[in-house]
C-alpha positions in Angstrom: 17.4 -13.6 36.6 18.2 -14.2 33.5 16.9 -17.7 33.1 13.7 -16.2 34.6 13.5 -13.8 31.7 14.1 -16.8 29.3 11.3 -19.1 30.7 9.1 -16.2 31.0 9.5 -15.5 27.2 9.1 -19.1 26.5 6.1 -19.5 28.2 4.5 -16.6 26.8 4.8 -17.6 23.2 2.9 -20.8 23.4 -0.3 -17.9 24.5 0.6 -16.0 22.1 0.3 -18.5 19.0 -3.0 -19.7 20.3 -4.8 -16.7 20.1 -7.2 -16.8 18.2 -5.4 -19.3 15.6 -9.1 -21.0 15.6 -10.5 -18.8 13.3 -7.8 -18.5 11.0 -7.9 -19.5 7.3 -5.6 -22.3 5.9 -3.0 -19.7 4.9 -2.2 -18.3 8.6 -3.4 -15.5 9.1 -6.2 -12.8 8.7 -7.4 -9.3 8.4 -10.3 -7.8 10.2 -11.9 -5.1 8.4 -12.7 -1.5 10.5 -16.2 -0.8 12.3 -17.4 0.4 8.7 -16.6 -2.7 7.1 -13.6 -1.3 5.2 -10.3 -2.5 4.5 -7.5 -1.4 7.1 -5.2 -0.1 4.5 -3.9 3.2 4.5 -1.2 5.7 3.6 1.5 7.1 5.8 3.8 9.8 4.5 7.2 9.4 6.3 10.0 11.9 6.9 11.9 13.0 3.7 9.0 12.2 1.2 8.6 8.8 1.5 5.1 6.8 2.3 4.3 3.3 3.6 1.1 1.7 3.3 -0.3 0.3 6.7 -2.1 -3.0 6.9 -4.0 -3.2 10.9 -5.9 -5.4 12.3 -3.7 -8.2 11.3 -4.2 -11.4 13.4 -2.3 -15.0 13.1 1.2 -15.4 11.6 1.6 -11.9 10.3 5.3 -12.9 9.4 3.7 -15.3 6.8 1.2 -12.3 5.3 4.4 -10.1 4.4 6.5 -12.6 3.0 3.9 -13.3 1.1 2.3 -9.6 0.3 6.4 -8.9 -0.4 6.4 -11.3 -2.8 3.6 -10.5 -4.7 4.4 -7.2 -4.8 8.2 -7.2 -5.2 8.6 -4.7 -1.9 9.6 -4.8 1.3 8.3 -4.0 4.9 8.0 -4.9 8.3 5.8 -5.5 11.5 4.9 -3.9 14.5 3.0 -5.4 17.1 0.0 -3.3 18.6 0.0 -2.2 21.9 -2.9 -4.9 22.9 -0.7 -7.5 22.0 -2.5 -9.1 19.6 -3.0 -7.3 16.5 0.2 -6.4 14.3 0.6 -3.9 11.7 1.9 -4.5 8.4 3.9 -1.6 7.1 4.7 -2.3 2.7 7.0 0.5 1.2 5.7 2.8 -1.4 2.1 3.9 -2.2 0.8 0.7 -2.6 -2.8 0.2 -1.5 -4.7 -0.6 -4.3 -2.1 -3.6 -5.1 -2.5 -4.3 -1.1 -6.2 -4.2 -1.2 -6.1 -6.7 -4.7 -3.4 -9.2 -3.0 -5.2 -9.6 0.4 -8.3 -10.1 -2.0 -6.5 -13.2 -3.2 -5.0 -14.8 -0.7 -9.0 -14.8 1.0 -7.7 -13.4 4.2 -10.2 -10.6 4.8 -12.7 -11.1 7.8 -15.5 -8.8 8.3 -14.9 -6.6 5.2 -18.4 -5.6 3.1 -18.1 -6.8 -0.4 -17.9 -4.1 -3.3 -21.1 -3.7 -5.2 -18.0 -3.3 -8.0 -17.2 -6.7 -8.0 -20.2 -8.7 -8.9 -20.4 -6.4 -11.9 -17.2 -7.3 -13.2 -17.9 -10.9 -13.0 -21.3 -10.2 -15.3 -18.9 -9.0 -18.1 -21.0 -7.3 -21.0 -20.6 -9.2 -24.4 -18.5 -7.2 -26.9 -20.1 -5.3 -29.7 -19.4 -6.3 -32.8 -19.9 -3.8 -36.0 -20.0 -4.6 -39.3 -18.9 -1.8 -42.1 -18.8 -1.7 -45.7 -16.2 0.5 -46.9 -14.9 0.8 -51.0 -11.8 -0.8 -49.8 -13.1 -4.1 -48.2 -12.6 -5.6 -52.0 -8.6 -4.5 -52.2 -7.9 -5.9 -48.7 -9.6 -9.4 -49.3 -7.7 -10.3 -52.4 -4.2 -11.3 -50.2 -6.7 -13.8 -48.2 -7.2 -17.0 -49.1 -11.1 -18.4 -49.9 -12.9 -15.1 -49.6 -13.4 -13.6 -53.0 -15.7 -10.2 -53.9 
């Protein structure tokens, strides 16, 4: 019995790696976003104060996404596998889902997530203003500089 257990968990892990590793970036794994198109982060407060930030939807070599999301962000966590069998939940320590959300942005693993409207308007950064003034003092600070004389 227990060599059938063993084969039974060997054979089952081949099936398990080959879902859905077609569709899987280069780094390993990806994230679906929810029905709205959002990220599947959230906030968990735990007993005793303390609050873990939940990835879902996680699909592919979740191992590799916290080793690397740990990393990044210099915490630890874990998995848990969902009870389909083919999702897993990352869980980060700490309040973290603005770094999550930034990191997971990075690594390009987001699948079916809507784009901020935020984010094309950072890329089309303003030019700085520049102002000119003409204050009594200009004269005194320009003598210590070389080649500009008033």
């Amino acid at each position: 019995s227990v060599a059938r257990r063993a084969m039974a968990s060997t054979a089952a892990k081949p099936a398990e790696k080959g879902v859905g590793t077609a569709k899987l970036p280069p780094c390993g794994f990806s994230v679906s976003g929810g029905k709205k198109g959002n990220v599947p982060v959230k906030v968990e407060k735990r007993p005793k104060g303390k609050k873990v930030t939940l990835i879902a939807n996680v699909q592919g070599s979740a191992k590799s996404l916290l080793s690397a999301l740990s990393t990044l962000l210099g915490c630890g966590g874990t998995l848990r596998q969902e009870s389909n069998g083919q999702h897993w939940t990352v869980e980060i320590q700490g309040d973290q889902v603005e770094r999550v959300n930034t990191a997971l942005k990075q690594l390009g693993c987001l699948k079916g997530v809507k784009k901020d409207p935020g984010d094309s308007d950072k890329q089309k950064k303003e030019p700085d203003v520049v102002t000119s003034r003409n204050v009594a003092y200009d004269k005194f600070l320009r003598q210590g500089e070389p080649g500009k004389e008033n």
